[in-house]
VEXDREN-2710 file (C-alpha; in Angstrom, 1 decimal):
% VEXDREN-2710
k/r/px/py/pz
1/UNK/21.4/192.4/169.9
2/UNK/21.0/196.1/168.7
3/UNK/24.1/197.7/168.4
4/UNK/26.5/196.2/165.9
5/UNK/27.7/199.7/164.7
6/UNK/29.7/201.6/166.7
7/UNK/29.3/205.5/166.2
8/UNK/31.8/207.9/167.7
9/UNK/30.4/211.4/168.9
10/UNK/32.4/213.4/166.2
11/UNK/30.9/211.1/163.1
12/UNK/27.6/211.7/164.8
13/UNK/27.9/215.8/164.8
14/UNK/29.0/215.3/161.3
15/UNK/26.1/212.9/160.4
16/UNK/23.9/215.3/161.9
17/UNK/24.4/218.7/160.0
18/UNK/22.2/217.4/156.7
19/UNK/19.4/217.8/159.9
20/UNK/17.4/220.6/161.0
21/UNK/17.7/219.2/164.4
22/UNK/20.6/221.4/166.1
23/UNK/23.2/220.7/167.9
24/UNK/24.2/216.9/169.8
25/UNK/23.9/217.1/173.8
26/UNK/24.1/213.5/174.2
27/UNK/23.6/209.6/172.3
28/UNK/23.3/206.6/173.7
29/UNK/23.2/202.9/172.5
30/UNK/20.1/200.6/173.3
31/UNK/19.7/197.9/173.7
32/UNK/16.5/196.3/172.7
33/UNK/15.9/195.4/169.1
34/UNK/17.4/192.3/167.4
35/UNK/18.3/193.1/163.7
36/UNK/19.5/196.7/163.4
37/UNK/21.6/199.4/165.6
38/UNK/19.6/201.9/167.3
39/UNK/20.5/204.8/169.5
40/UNK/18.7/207.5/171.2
41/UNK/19.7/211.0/170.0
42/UNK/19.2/214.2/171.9
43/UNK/19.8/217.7/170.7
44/UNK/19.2/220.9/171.1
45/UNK/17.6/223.7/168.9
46/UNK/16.4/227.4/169.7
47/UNK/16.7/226.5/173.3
48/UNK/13.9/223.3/173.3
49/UNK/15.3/220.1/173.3
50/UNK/14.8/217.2/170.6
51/UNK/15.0/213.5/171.0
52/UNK/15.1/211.0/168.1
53/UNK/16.2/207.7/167.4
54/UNK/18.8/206.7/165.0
55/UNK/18.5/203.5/163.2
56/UNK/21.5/202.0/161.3
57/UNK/20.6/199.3/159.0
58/UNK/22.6/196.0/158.9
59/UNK/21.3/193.8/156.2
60/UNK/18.8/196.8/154.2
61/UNK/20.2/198.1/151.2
62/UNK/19.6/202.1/150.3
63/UNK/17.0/201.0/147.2
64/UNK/15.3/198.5/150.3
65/UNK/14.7/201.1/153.1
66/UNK/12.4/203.8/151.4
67/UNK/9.5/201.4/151.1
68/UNK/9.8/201.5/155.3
69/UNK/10.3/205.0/155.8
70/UNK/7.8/205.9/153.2
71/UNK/5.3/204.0/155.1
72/UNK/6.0/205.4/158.5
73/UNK/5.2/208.7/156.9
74/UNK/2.3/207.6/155.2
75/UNK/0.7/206.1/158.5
76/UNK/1.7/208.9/160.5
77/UNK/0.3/211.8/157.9
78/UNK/-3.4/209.7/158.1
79/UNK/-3.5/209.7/161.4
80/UNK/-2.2/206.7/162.6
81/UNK/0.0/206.9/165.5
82/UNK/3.7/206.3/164.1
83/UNK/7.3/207.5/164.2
84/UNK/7.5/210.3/161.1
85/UNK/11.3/210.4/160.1
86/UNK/13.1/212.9/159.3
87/UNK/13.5/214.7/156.6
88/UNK/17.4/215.7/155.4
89/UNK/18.2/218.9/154.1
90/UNK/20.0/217.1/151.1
91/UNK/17.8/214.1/149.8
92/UNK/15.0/212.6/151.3
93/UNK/15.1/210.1/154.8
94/UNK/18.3/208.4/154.1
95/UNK/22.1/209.1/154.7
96/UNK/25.0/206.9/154.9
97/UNK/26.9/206.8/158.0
98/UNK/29.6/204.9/158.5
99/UNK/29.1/202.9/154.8
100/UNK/25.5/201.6/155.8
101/UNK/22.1/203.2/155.6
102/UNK/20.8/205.1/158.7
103/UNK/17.7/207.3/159.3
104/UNK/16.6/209.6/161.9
105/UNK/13.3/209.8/163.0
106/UNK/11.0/211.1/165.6
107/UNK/11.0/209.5/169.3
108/UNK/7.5/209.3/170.7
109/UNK/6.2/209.7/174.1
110/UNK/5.6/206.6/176.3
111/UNK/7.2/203.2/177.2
112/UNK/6.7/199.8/175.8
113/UNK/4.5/197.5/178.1
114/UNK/5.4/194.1/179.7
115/UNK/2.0/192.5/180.5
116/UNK/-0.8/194.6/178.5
117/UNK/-3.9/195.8/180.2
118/UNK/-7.1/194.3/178.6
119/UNK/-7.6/197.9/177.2
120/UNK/-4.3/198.1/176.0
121/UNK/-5.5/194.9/173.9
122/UNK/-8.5/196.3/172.9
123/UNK/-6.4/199.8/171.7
124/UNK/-4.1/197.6/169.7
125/UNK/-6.6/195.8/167.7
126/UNK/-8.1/199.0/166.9
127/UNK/-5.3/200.7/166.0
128/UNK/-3.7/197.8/163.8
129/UNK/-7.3/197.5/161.8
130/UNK/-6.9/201.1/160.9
131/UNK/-3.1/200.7/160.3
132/UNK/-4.4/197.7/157.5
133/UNK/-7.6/199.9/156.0
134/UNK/-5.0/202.3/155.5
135/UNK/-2.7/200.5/154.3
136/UNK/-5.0/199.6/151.3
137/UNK/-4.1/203.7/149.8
138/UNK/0.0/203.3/150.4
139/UNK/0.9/202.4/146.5
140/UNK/4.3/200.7/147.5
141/UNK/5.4/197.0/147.3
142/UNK/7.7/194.8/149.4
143/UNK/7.5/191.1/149.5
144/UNK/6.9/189.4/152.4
145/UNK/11.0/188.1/153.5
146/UNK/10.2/186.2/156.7
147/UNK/7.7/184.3/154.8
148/UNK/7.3/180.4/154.3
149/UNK/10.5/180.4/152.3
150/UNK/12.8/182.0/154.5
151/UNK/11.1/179.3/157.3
152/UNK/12.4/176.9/155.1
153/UNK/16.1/178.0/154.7
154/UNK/16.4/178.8/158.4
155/UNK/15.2/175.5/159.6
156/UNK/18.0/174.0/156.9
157/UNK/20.9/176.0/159.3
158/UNK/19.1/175.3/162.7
159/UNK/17.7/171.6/162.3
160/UNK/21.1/170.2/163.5
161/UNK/20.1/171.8/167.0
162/UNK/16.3/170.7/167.6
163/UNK/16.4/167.4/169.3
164/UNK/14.2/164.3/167.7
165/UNK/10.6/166.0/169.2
166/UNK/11.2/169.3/167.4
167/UNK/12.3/168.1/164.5
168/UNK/8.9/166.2/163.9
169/UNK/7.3/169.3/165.2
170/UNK/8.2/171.3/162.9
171/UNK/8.1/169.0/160.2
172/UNK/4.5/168.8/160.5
173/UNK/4.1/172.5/160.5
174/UNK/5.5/173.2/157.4
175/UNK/3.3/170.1/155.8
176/UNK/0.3/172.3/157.0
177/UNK/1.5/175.6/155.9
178/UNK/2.4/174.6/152.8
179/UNK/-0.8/173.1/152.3
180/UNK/-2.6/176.2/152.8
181/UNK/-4.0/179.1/150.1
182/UNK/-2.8/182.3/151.8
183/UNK/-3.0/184.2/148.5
184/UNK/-6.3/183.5/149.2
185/UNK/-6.6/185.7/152.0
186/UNK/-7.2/189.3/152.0
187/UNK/-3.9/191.1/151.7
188/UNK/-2.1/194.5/152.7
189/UNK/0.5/196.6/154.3
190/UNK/1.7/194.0/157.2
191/UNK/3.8/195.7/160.0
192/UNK/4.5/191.8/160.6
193/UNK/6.4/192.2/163.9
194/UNK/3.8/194.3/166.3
195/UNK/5.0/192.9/169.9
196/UNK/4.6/194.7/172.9
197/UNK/7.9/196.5/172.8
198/UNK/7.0/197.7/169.4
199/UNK/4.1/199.9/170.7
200/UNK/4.2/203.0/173.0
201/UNK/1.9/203.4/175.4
202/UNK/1.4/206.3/178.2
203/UNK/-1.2/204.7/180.6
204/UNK/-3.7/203.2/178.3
205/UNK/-3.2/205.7/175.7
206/UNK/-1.3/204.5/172.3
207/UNK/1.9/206.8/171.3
208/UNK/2.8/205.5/168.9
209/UNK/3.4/202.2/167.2
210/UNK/7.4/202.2/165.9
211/UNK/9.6/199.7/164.2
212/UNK/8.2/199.0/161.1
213/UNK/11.8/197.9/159.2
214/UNK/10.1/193.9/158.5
215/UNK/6.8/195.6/157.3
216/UNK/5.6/194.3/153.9
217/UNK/2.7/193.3/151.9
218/UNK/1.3/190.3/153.3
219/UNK/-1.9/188.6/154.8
220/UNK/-3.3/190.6/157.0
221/UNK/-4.6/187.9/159.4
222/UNK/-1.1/187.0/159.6
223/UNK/-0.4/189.9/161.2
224/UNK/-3.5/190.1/163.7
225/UNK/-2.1/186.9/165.0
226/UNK/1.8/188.1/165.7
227/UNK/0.3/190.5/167.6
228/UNK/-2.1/188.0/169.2
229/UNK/0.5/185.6/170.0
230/UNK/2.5/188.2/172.0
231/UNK/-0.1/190.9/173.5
232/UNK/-2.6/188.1/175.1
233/UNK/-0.2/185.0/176.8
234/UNK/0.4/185.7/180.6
235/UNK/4.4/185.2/180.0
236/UNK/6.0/183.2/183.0
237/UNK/10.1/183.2/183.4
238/UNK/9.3/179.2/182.5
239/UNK/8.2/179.1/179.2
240/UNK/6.4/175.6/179.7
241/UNK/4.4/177.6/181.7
242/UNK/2.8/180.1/179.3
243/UNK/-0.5/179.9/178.5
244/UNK/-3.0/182.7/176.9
245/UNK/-5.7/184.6/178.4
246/UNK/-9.0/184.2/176.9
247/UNK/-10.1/188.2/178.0
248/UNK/-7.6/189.7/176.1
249/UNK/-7.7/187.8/173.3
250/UNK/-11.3/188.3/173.0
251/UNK/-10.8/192.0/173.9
252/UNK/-8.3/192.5/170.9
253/UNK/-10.3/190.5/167.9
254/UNK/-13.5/192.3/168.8
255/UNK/-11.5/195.9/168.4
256/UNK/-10.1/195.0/165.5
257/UNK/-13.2/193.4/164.1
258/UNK/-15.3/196.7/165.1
259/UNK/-13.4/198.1/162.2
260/UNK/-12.3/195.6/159.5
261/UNK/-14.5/192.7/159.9
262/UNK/-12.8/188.9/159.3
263/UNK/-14.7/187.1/156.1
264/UNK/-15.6/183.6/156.0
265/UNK/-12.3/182.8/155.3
266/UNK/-10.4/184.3/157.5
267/UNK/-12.0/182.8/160.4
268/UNK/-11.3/179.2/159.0
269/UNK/-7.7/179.8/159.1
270/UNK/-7.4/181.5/162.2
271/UNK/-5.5/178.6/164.3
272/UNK/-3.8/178.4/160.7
273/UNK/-2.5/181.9/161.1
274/UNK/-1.5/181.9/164.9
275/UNK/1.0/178.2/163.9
276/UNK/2.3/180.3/161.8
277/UNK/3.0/183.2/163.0
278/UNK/4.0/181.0/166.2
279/UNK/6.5/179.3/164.1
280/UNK/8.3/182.4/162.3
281/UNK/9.7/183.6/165.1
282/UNK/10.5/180.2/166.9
283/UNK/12.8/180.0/163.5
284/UNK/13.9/183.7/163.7
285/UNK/14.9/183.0/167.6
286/UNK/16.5/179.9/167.4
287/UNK/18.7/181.3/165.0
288/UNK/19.6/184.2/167.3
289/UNK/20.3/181.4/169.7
290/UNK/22.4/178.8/167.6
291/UNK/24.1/181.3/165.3
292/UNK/24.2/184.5/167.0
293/UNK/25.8/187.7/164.9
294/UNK/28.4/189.7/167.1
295/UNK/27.4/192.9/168.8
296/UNK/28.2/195.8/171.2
297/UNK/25.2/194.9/173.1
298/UNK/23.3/191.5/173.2
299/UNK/20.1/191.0/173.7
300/UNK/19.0/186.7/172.3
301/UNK/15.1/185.9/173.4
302/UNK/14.2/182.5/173.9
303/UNK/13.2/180.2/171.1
304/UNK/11.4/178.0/174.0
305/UNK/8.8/180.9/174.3
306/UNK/7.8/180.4/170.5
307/UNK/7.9/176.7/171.0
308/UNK/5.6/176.9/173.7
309/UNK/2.9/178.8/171.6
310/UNK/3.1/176.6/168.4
311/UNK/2.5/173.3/171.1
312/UNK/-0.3/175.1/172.6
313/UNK/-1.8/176.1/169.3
314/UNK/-1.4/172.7/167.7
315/UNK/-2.9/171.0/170.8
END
């Protein structure tokens, strides 16, 4: 569900004059994406041809967002392949359009990948292991809003839906979790939602790795096992059939160990870290599902997945 905001080519000409980008040729809507609008913009200036990406936020507020587009700047300036946004003539990243927050930024080369190559794995925990060691310089702060909380008051609104084998499920989950010392853990700059369609590949070559609006400081294991939990399952259109290959996991940890090393601890809590992750987004999903927002375009993915890969990690 990605476009909740309709923009109308005239407010987007308008929009577009605090930009040294030149003038509109064309926009369009898209589709993927579940929390905030997003179109493609082209344009043209001194006869080359620009393309961006507009995001308009739906639940950020203007004192929220900088934190976000500060870091994709930050990542990108040291080297780490990211979306830079824009800058506006007037004041900084931001604008308002249409009473909400928007930003304009870059749109990279390269398409998001179904089923990963085992090199694309290995790329990815590379590149997320510098993306934390970086991370360690940027001097912002943002709590962690998808944490164990948030869990917590989504089940509360979803529980009514899970049938009785869920509902004990996830019970017992959230008896573990809350049992565990993340603070504990080493800590950073999280992108927290690194799936396959959040990274940009041409070939086996990383573009660039984009939507970084749920980043936050958080554990950083955490966030080596979202991307885990999405880069190395073979996906089948039955979700009881999903199971994860071995290679590719392998393939990424090694990477991303090649460059910041796991301590003790860290390995303990490793199935620790995949539940949870696992269990974030079957919440976040089967809220989508149950209590969908409305939206130009709809795009709901299936808790079922996510349920799949918390049963397979708790087993």
């Amino acid at each position: 569900m990605s476009v909740y905001t309709v923009v109308s080519q005239g407010e987007l000409v308008e929009f577009l004059k605090d930009y040294d980008v030149g003038a509109l040729l064309s926009f369009e809507g898209i589709s993927a994406g579940i929390e905030n609008t997003n179109y493609f913009v082209n344009t043209e200036r001194d006869g080359r041809q620009l393309q961006f990406v507009l995001t308009i936020f739906e639940h950020h507020t203007f004192d929220e967002l900088p934190y976000f587009l500060n870091i994709m700047a930050f990542m990108a300036e040291h080297k780490i392949p990211t979306a830079h946004p824009i800058q506006t003539l007037s004041n900084g990243y931001l604008k308002e359009l249409k009473g909400k927050p928007a930003a304009l930024v870059e749109r990279l080369k390269g398409g998001g990948v179904e089923q990963p190559s085992l090199k694309q794995c290995e790329v990815m925990g590379e590149q997320l292991a510098r993306f934390h060691l970086a991370g360690q310089d940027f001097s912002g702060f943002r709590q962690n809003d998808r944490g164990l909380d948030w869990m917590k008051t989504t089940l509360a609104l979803v529980n009514d839906f899970f049938d009785a084998e869920q509902k004990q499920m996830v019970k017992e989950e959230f008896e573990l979790q809350s049992g565990i010392d993340w603070h504990s853990l080493p800590q950073g700059v999280i992108h927290a939602d690194l799936f396959c369609d959040n990274a940009l590949f041409s070939g086996d070559e990383l573009s660039g790795i984009i939507d970084l609006y749920y980043a936050c400081n958080s554990v950083l294991l955490y966030d080596l096992a979202v991307m885990v939990n999405d880069w190395c399952r073979i996906n089948s259109t039955d979700p009881k059939q999903i199971v994860f290959d071995q290679h590719k996991i392998d393939a990424m940890l090694q990477a991303y160990r090649s460059v910041r090393p796991l301590n003790a601890l860290e390995q303990q809590s490793w199935n620790a870290a995949l539940r949870l992750a696992a269990l974030r987004f079957f919440m976040s999903r089967s809220k989508d599902k149950y209590l969908p927002r409305e939206g130009e375009m709809t795009q709901i993915k299936d808790p079922a997945v996510f349920e799949r890969i918390l049963q397979i990690h708790r087993s």
